[in-house]
N, C-alpha and C positions, 0 to 999 in steps of 0.2 A: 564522543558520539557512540552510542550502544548501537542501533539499529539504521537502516536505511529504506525507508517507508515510499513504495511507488508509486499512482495513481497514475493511470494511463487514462487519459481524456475524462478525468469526473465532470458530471454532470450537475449534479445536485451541490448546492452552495454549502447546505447546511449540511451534508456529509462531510465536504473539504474542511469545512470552519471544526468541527467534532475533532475529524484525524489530525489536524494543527494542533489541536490543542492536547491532545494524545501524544503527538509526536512532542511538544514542547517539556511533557509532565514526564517523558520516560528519557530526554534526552537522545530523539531519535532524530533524524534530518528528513524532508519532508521531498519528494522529488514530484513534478507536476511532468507529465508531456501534455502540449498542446494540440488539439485543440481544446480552450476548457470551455462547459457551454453555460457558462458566467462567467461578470467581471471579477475581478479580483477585488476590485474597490465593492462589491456589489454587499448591501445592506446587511441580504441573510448569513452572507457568509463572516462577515463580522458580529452578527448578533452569535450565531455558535461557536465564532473562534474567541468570543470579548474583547479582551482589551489583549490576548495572548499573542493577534497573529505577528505585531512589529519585533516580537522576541523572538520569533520561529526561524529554524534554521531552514530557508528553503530555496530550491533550485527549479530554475525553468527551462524546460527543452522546447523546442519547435517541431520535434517530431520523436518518434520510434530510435528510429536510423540515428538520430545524435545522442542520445543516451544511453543506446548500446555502445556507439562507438566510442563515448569516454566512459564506460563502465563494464565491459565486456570482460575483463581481466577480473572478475570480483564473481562470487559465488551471487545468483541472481533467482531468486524461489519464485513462482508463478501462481496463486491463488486462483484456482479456477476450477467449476463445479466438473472439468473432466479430470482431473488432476488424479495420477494412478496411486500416489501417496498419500497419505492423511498428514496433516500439517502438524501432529504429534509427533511423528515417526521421523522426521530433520529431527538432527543433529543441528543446532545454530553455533554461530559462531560474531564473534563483536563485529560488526561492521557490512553482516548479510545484509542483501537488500532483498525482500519481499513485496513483489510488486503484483497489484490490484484493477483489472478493467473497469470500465465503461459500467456504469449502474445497468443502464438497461441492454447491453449486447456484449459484454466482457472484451475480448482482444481480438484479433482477427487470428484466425487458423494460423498466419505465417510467422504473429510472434510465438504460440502456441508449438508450433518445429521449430523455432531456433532456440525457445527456452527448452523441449520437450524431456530432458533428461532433469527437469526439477518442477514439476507439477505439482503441485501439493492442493489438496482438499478437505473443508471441513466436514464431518459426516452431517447430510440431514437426510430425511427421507426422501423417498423417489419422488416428482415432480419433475413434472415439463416446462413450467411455467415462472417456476420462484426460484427464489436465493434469499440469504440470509443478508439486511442491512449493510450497504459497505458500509460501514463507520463500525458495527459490530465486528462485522469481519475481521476488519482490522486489529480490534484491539483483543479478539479473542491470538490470533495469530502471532500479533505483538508481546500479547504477554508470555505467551508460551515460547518465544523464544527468551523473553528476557528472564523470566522462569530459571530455563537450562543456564545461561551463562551467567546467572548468581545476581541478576538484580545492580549491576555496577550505578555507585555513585548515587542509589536510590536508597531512600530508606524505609 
């Protein structure tokens, strides 16, 4: 397993089905917290994960609070448009996890302070309003970590 891929509450089916299969193609593990706002069986999210999602290595939490509490010990990046780092500027390492909000409101301020010493951000221009595609996001983030630690077991 190179990477640890996080989604806190996705929204969008066909974002989640894209990063599955993202996370399948790089050898990355897929972590969900819930609440998700589709089913998992649901249409779109199989039409953009294809036939990839029953290979997918993925974990479900039921909240914030349990996924920190079995993963709190592990270097934990935060994607998010206040992030005081550019997501070039990590250092990664096999087994980081990078983890991603809510399409339309990202995380609440409280996971925001307890991740706060690992914010990282992609540059875009100022705007009040937008962000860049989670599913892009991701794989721009992903790749540039798996980039620095030499591409393992990929070819």
């Amino acid at each position: 397993m190179n990477l640890n891929i996080v989604l806190y509450q996705p929204e969008i089916p066909q974002n989640t089905g894209n990063i599955g299969r993202t996370c399948l193609l790089t050898n990355s593990k897929l972590h969900l917290i819930k609440p998700l706002g589709f089913e998992i069986n649901d249409k779109q999210l199989k039409r953009a994960g294809l036939d990839y999602w029953n290979k997918l290595d993925v974990i479900y939490y039921d909240s914030f609070e349990e996924f920190f509490e079995k993963n709190k010990n592990n270097r934990i990046f935060l994607s998010t448009t206040k992030g005081t780092k550019l997501y070039c500027e990590v250092k990664y390492k096999v087994g980081d996890f990078i983890m991603f909000g809510r399409e339309s409101s990202g995380v609440p301020q409280y996971i925001k302070d307890i991740l706060k010493d690992n914010l990282i951000r992609i540059p875009m221009i100022e705007t009040s309003d937008r962000s860049l595609n989670l599913s892009n996001s991701v794989s721009i983030i992903a790749y540039e970590a798996l980039k620095q630690i030499g591409f393992p077991n990929m070819k």
